[in-house]
C-alpha positions as CSV (number, residue, x, y, z in Angstrom):
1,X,19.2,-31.2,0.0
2,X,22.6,-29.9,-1.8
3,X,25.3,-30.0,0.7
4,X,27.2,-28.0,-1.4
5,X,25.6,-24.9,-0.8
6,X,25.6,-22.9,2.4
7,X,21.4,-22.4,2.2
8,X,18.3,-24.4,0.2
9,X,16.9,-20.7,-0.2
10,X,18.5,-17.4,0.3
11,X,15.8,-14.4,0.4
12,X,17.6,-11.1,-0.8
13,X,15.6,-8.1,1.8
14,X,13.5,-9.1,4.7
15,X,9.9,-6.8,3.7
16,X,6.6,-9.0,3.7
17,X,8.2,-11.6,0.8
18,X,11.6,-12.3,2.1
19,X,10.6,-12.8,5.8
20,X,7.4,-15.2,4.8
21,X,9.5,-17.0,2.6
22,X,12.2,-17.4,4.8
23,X,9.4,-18.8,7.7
24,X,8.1,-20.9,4.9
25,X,11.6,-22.6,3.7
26,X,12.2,-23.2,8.0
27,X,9.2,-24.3,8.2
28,X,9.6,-27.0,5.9
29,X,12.7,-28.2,7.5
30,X,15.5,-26.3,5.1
31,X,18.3,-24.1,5.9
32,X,16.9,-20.3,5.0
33,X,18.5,-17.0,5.6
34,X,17.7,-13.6,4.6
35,X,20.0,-10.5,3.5
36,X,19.0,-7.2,4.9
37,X,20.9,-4.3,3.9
38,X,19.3,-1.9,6.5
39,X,20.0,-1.9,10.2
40,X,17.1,-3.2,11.2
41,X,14.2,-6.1,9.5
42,X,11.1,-5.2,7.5
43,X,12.2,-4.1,4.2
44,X,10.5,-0.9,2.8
45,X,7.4,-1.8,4.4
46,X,8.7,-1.1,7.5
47,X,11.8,1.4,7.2
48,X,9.2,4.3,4.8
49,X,6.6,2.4,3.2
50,X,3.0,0.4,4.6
51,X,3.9,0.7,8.6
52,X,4.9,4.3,8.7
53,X,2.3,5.9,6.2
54,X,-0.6,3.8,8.0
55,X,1.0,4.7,11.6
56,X,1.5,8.4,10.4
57,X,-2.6,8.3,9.1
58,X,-3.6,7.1,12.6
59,X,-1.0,9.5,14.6
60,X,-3.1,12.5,12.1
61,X,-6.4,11.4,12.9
62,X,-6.0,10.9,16.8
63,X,-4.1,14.4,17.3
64,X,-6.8,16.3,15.1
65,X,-10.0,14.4,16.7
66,X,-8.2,14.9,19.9
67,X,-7.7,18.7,19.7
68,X,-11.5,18.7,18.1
69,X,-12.6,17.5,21.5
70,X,-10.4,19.4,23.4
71,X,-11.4,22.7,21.6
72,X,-15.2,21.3,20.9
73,X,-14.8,22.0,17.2
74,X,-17.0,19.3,15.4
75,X,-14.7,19.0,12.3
76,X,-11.3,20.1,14.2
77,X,-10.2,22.9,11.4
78,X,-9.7,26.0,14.3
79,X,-7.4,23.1,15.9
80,X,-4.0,23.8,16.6
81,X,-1.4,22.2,14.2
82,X,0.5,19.7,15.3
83,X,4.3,19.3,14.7
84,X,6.7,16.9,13.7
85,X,7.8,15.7,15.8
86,X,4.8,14.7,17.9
87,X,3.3,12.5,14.7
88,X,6.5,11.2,13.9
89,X,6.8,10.0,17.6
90,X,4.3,7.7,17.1
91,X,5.6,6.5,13.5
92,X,9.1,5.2,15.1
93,X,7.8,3.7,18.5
94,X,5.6,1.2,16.1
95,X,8.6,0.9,13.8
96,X,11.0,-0.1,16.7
97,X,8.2,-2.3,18.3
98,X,7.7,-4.2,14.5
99,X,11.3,-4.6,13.5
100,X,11.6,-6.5,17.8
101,X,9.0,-8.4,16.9
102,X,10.3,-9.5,13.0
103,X,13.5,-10.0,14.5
104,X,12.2,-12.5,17.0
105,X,10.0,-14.6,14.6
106,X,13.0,-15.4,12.4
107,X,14.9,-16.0,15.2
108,X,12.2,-18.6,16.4
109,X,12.3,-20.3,13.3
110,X,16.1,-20.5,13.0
111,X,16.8,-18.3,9.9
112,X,19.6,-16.3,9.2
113,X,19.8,-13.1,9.0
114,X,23.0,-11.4,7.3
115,X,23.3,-8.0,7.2
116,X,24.5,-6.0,4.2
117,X,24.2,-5.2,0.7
118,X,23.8,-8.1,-1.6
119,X,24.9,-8.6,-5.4
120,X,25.7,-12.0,-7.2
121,X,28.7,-12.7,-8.1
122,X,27.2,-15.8,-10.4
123,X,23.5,-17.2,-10.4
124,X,24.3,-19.5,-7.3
125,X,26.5,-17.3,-5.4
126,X,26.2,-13.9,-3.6
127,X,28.3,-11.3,-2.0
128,X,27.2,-9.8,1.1
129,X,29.2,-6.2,1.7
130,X,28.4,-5.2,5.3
131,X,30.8,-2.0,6.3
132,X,34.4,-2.8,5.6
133,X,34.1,-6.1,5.4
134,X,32.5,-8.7,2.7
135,X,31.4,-12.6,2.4
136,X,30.4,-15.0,-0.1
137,X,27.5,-17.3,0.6
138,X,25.6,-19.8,-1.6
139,X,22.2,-21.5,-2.1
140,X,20.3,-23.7,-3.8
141,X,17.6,-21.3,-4.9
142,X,17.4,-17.6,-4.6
143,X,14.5,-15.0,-4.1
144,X,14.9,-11.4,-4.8
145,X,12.6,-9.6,-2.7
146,X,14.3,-6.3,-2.4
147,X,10.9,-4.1,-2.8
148,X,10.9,-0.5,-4.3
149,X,12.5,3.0,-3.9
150,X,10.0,6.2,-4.8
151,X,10.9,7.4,-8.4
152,X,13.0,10.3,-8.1
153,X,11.7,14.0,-8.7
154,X,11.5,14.8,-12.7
155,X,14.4,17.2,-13.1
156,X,15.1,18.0,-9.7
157,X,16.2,15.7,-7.0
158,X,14.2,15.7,-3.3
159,X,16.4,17.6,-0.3
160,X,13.7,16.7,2.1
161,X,12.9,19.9,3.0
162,X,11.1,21.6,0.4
163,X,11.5,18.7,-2.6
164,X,10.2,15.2,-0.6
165,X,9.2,11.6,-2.4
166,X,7.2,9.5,0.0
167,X,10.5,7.9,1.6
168,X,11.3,11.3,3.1
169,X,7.9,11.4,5.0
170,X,9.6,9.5,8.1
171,X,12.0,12.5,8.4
172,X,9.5,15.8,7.9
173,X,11.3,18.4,9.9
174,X,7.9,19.8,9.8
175,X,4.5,20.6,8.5
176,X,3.7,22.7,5.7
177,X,0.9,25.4,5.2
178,X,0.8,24.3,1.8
179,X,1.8,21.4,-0.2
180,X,1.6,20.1,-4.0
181,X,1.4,17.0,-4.5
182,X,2.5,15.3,-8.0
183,X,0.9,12.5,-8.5
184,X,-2.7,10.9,-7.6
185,X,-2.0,7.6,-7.4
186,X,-2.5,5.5,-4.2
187,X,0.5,7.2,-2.1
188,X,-0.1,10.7,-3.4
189,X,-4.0,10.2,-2.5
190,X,-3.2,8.8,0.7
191,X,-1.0,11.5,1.9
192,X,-2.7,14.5,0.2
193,X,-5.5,13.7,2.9
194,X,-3.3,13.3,5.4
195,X,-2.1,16.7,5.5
196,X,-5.3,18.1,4.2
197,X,-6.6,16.6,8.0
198,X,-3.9,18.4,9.2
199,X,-5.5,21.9,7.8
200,X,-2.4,22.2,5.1
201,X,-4.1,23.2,2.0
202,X,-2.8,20.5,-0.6
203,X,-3.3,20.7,-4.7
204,X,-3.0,17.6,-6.6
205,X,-1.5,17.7,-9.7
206,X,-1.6,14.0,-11.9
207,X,-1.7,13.6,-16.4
208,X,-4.5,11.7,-15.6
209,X,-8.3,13.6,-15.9
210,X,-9.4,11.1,-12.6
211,X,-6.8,9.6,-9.6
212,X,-7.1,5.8,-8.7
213,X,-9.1,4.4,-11.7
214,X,-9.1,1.3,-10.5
215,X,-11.7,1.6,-8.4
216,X,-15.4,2.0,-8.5
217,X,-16.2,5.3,-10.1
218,X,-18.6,6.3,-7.5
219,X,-16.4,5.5,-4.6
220,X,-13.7,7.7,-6.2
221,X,-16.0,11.0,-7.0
222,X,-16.9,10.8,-3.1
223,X,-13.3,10.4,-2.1
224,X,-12.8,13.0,-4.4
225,X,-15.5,15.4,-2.4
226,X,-14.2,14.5,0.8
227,X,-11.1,15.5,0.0
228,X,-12.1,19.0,-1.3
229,X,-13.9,19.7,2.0
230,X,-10.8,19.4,3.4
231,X,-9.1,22.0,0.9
232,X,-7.9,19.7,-1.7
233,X,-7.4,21.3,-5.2
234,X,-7.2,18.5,-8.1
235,X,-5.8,19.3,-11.3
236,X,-6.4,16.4,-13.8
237,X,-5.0,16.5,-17.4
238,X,-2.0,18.2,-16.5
239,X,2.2,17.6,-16.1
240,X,4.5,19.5,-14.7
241,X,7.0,21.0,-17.2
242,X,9.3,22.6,-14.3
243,X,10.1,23.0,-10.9
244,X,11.9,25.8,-9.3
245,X,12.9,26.4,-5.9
246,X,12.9,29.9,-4.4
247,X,15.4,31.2,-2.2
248,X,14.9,33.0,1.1
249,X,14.1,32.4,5.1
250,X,11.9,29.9,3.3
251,X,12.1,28.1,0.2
252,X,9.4,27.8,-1.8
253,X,8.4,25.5,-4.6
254,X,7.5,27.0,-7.6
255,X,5.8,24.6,-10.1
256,X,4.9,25.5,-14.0
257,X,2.8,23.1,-15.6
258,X,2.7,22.1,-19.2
259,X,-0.6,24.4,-19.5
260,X,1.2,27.4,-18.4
261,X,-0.3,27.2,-14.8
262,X,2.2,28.6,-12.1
263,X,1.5,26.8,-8.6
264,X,3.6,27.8,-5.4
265,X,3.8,26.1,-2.4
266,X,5.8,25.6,0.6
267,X,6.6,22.4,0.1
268,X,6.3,19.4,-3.0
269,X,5.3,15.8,-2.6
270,X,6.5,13.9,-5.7
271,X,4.4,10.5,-6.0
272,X,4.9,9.5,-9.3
273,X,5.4,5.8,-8.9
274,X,8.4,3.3,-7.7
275,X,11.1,1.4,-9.1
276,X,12.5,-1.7,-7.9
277,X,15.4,-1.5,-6.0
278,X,17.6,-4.0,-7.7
279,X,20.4,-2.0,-9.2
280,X,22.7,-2.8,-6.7
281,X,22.4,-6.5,-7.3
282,X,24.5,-6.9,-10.4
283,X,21.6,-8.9,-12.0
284,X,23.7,-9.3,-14.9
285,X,26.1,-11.6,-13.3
286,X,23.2,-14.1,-12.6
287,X,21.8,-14.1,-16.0
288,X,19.2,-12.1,-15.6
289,X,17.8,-8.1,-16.7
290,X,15.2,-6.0,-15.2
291,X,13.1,-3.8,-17.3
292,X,13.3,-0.1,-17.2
293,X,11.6,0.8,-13.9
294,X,13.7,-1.9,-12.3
295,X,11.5,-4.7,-11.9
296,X,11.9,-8.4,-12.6
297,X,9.3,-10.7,-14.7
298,X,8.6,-14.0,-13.3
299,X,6.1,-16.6,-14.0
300,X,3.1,-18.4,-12.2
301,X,5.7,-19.9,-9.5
302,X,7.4,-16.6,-9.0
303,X,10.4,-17.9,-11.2
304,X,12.5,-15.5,-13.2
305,X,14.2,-16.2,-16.5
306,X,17.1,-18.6,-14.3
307,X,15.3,-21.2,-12.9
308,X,16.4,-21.4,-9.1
309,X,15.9,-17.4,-8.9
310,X,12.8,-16.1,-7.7
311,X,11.0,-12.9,-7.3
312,X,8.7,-11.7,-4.9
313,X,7.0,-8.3,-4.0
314,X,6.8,-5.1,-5.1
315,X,9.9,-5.7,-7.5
316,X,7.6,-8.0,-9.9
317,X,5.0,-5.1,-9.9
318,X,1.4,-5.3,-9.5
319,X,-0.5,-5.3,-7.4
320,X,2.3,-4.2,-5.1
321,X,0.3,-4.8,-1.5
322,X,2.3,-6.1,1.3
323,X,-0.3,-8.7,1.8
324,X,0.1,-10.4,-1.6
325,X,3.6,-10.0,-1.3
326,X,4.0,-11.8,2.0
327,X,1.9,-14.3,0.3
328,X,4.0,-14.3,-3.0
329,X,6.7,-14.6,-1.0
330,X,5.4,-18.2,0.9
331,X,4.4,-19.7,-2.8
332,X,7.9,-19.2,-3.7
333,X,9.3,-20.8,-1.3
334,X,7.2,-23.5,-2.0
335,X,7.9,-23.9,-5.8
336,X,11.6,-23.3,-4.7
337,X,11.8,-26.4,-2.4
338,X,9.2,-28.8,-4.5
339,X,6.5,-28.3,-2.5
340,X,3.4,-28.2,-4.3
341,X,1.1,-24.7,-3.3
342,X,-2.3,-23.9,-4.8
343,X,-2.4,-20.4,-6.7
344,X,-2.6,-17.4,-5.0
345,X,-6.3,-16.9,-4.3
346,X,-8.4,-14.0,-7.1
347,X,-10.2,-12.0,-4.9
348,X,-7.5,-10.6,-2.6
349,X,-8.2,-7.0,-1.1
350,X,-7.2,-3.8,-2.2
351,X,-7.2,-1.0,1.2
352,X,-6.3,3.0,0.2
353,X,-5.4,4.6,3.1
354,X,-6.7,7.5,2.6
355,X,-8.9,10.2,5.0
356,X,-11.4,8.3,4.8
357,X,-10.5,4.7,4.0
358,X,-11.2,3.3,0.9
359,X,-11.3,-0.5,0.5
360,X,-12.4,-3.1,-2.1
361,X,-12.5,-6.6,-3.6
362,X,-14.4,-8.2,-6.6
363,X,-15.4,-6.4,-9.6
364,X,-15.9,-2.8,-10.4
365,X,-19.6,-1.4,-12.3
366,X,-17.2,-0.2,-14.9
367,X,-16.0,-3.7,-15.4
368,X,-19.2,-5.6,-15.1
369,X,-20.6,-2.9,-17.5
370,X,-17.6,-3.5,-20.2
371,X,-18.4,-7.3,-19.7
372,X,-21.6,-7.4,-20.3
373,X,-22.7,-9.2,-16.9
374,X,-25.9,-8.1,-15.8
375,X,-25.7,-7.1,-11.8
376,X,-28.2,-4.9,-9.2
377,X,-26.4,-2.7,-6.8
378,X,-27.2,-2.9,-2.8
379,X,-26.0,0.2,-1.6
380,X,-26.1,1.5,2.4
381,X,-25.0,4.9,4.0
382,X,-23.3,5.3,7.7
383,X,-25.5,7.9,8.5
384,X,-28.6,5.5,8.4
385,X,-26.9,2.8,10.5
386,X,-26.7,3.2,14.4
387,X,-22.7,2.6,14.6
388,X,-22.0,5.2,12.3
389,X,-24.1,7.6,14.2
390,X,-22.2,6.8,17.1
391,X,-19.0,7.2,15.7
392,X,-19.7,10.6,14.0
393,X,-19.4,9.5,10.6
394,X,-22.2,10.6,8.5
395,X,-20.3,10.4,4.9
396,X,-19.9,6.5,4.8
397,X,-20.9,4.7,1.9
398,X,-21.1,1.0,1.2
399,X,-22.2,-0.7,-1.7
400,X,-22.6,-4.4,-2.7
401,X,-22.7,-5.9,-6.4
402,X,-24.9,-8.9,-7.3
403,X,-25.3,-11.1,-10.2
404,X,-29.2,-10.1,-11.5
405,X,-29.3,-13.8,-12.3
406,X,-27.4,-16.3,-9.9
407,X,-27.9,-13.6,-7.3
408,X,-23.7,-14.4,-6.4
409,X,-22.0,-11.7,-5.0
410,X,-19.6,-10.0,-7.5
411,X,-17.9,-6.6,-5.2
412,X,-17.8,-5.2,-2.4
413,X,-17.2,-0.9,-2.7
414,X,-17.2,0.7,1.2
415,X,-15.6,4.4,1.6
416,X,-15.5,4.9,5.4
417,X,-14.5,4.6,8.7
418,X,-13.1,0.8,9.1
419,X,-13.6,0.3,5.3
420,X,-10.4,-2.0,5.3
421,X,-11.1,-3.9,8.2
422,X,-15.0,-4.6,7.2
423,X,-14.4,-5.4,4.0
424,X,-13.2,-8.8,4.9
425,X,-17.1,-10.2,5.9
426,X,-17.5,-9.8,1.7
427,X,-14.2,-11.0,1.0
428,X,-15.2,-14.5,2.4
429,X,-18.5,-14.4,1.2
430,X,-17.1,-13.8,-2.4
431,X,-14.4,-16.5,-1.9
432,X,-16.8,-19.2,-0.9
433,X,-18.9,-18.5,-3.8
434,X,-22.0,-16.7,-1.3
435,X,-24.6,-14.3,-2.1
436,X,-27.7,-11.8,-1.4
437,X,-29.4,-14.8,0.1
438,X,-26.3,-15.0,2.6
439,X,-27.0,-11.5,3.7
440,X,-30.4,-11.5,3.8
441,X,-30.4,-14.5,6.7
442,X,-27.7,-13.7,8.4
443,X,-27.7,-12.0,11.9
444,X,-25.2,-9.1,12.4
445,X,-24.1,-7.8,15.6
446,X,-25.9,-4.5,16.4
447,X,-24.6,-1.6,16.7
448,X,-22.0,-2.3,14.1
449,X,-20.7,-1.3,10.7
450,X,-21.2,-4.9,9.6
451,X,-24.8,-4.2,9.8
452,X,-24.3,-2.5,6.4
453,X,-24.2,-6.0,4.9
454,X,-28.1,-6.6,5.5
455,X,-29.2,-2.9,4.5
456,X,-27.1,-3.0,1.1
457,X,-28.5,-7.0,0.8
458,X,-31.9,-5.3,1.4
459,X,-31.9,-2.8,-1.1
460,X,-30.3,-5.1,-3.8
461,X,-33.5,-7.2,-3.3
462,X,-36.3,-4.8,-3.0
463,X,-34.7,-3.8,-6.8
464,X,-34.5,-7.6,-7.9
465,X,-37.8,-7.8,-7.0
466,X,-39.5,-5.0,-8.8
C-alpha cells in the first residue's frame, strides 16, 4: 500500500463498474472511493439509462393490461391513454428506492463517495469541482467508469419536447399520438414498442435494411411482426437528410429522408447510438486519448494506455450491458490491486427490452451457418405450453441450438414473456458444457415457461433421430 496517495483505487462515476469496483477494492481491505458528479449514485444506469427504461416498460405494460381488464378489451387498443405523469411516477419511486439502497452498500463497505465533476490534473491526481468549491485527491490506480451520453440529434439539437434522445425519456411532459423514431438499434427497438403499447403509432427509420442483427434472424422477423401489430412502420435502407420543426399550438416534426420520403410526426426519438462521457475529464493531462465517439481502449485487465488507469463500462464499448459492466468493473479492481481474477466468462446474456422481451446467449444460426458447424434446432411455442396459456401469451417462441454431433448445446433464442429471466436455465447449461441429453432427463416444474426446455429438447431429438 502507497501511503502517499489518499486512495489504492479511485473509480471516476458510481454506474454498475464504479460501484462494483469500489465494493471489490473494500472488499479486499484497500482504501476505495468513487466520484459521482450527479446528486445522487448509479451512474447512467440509474439517472436515464437500464433502471428507468426497464421501470418505464413495466409501468407501460401494467397500465395497458390493467385498463384491458378494466375495459375487457383482450389486446387493450380502445384503452384509455395514460399520461405522464402516471408512468413516470413509477420510474422515479424505483429510482429513489435504488439510488437509498447504492448509497447504503457503499456506505457498508466503507467507500467514499465525493461528489462532483472529475478531471485529472496529472495521471495520479484528480480534481473534484463540486459547486463553488474544488479538491485534489490522489490514488494509486484509477478507473474511469463514467458510462455514456445518447449521441446528439444530427443537425438539430433535442428540446425535449418535440426533439428527445433516450436521456429525455425520464422528463416526457407527455405522450405523443405519433412518434419517429431514428434509429433501430437496441434502445430505439425497445422504446418504439413501448409507445407502440401505448397505442402511439411509431415509424422506425434506421440505414440499416434489418434492426438488431445481432440476433437470431428468426427471433428478429417475429419481433419485427409483433411490433407491426402494434402499428409500427419500419423503414430500412434509409437516413434522414433533414429535420424541421413546425411552428404552431403544436410543434411538429417534419423529417425528409435521403429518398425524398417526407414523414411528420408529433414528436422524434433520436437513437442513434452513445458516446462516452469523458470530455470533461481532461484525458490529455493523464496521458491518455479517446477515440472519436468518446470511448477509451483498454486491454484484457481493463488497462488503458497508462498503466494504473483503467476503464470500465459502457465507455470501452461493447457489449455495453450493465451486467458485464458491473462485472468489468470487479476484474479491474482486481488487476488494479494484484489480485489475480479469471476472465470474464463467454457466454454472458444479452436481454432486449422490448414489447415482447427478447433474450439470448450462445451462438446465432447465422453464425453456426458461416462456421460451418453442423447443429439441429429444438424449437417450442407458448401457445402449446400450459403457462403460456395461462398467461395469455400465445406469440412466444423458444428455440434451442444443438451440436448434430456432440449433441452440446450451442444457443438459446426465446421471444416472450420472461424471455430474460428464463434464459438463465440455458445459460448454465451452456456454461457447464450440458446438452439435449440434460433436457431430455430433467424434470421441470409444471405449469411453467421452463417447461419449454423439454419440448424444444424434444423436438431437437425426434430430428436427430430421423
Amino acid at each position: 500500500m502507497n501511503e502517499t496517495f489518499d486512495y489504492d483505487l479511485i473509480c471516476i462515476g458510481s454506474g454498475p463498474a464504479g460501484q462494483r469496483a469500489a465494493v471489490q477494492a473494500a472488499k479486499l481491505g484497500r482504501r476505495a472511493a468513487i466520484i459521482e458528479r450527479r446528486g445522487s449514485l448509479g451512474g447512467v444506469c440509474l439517472d436515464t439509462g437500464t433502471i428507468p427504461s426497464k421501470t418505464f416498460r413495466e409501468a407501460v405494460t401494467w397500465v395497458v393490461s390493467a385498463a384491458a381488464r378494466a375495459s375487457g378489451s383482450v389486446d387493450g387498443a380502445a384503452t384509455p391513454r395514460p399520461t405522464a405523469e402516471v408512468l413516470l411516477a413509477r420510474v422515479s419511486d424505483v429510482v429513489s428506492r435504488e439510488a437509498v439502497v447504492i448509497a447504503s452498500q457503499l456506505r457498508r463497505n466503507g467507500v467514499d463517495v465525493l461528489h462532483g465533476e472529475a478531471s485529472f490534473r496529472d495521471p495520479h491526481h484528480l480534481v473534484v469541482h463540486g459547486g463553488d468549491a474544488s479538491r485534489d485527491v490522489s490514488a494509486n490506480n484509477i478507473l474511469i467508469a463514467v458510462g455514456t451520453v445518447a449521441a446528439p440529434a444530427p443537425g438539430a439539437g433535442s428540446d425535449g419536447v418535440t426533439v428527445l434522445t433516450s436521456d429525455d425519456i425520464c422528463r416526457l411532459a407527455r405522450i405523443p399520438r405519433t412518434m419517429t423514431v431514428v434509429g433501430a438499434g437496441v434502445i430505439g427497438m425497445e422504446y418504439a414498442s413501448m409507445f407502440a403499447a401505448l397505442g402511439v403509432d411509431v415509424t422506425v427509420i434506421d440505414k440499416r435494411e434489418r434492426p438488431l442483427e445481432f440476433l437470431d434472424t428468426e427471433i428478429v422477423d417475429e419481433l419485427m411482426h409483433q411490433m407491426r401489430k402494434s402499428n409500427v412502420s419500419f423503414r430500412g435502407g434509409e437516413a434522414m437528410a433533414r429535420l424541421d420543426v413546425q411552428d404552431g399550438p403544436a410543434h411538429r416534426a417534419v423529417l425528409e429522408l435521403e429518398s425524398g420520403k417526407r414523414i411528420v410526426s408529433d414528436m422524434v426519438l433520436f437513437s442513434v447510438g452513445r458516446v462516452g462521457a469523458t470530455a470533461p475529464l481532461d484525458l490529455e493531462r493523464a496521458g491518455l486519448c479517446a477515440d472519436a465517439r468518446g470511448r477509451l481502449g483498454v486491454d484484457v485487465e481493463y488497462r488503458t494506455a497508462v498503466p494504473h488507469i483503467f476503464a470500465a463500462g459502457d465507455v470501452i464499448g461493447y457489449p455495453s450491458l450493465a451486467a458485464t459492466s458491473s462485472e468489468q468493473g470487479r476484474l479491474a479492481a482486481c488487476h488494479a490491486l494484484g489480485v489475480e481474477a479469471p476472465p470474464m466468462a463467454a457466454h454472458f446474456p444479452i436481454g432486449i427490452y422490448a414489447i415482447p422481451e427478447v433474450s439470448m446467449v450462445g451462438a446465432t444460426e447465422q453464425e453456426l451457418t458461416r462456421a460451418k458447424v453442423p447443429y439441429e434446432v429444438g424449437v417450442a411455442r407458448y401457445r402449446e405450453i400450459a403457462r403460456g396459456q395461462i398467461l395469455g401469451d400465445d406469440s412466444g417462441f423458444f428455440k434451442m441450438l444443438f451440436h448434430r454431433e456432440t449433441r452440446r448445446l450451442l444457443g438459446v433464442h426465446i421471444i416472450g414473456t420472461g424471455a430474460t429471466e428464463l434464459l438463465h436455465i440455458g445459460q448454465a447449461v451452456l456454461a457447464l458444457g450440458g446438452g439435449l441429453d440434460y433436457f431430455l432427463e430433467t424434470v421441470f416444474n409444471y405449469p411453467t415457461l421452463a417447461e419449454c426446455y423439454k419440448v424444444a429438447a424434444l423436438s431437437a431429438a425426434n430430428k436427430l433421430a430421423s
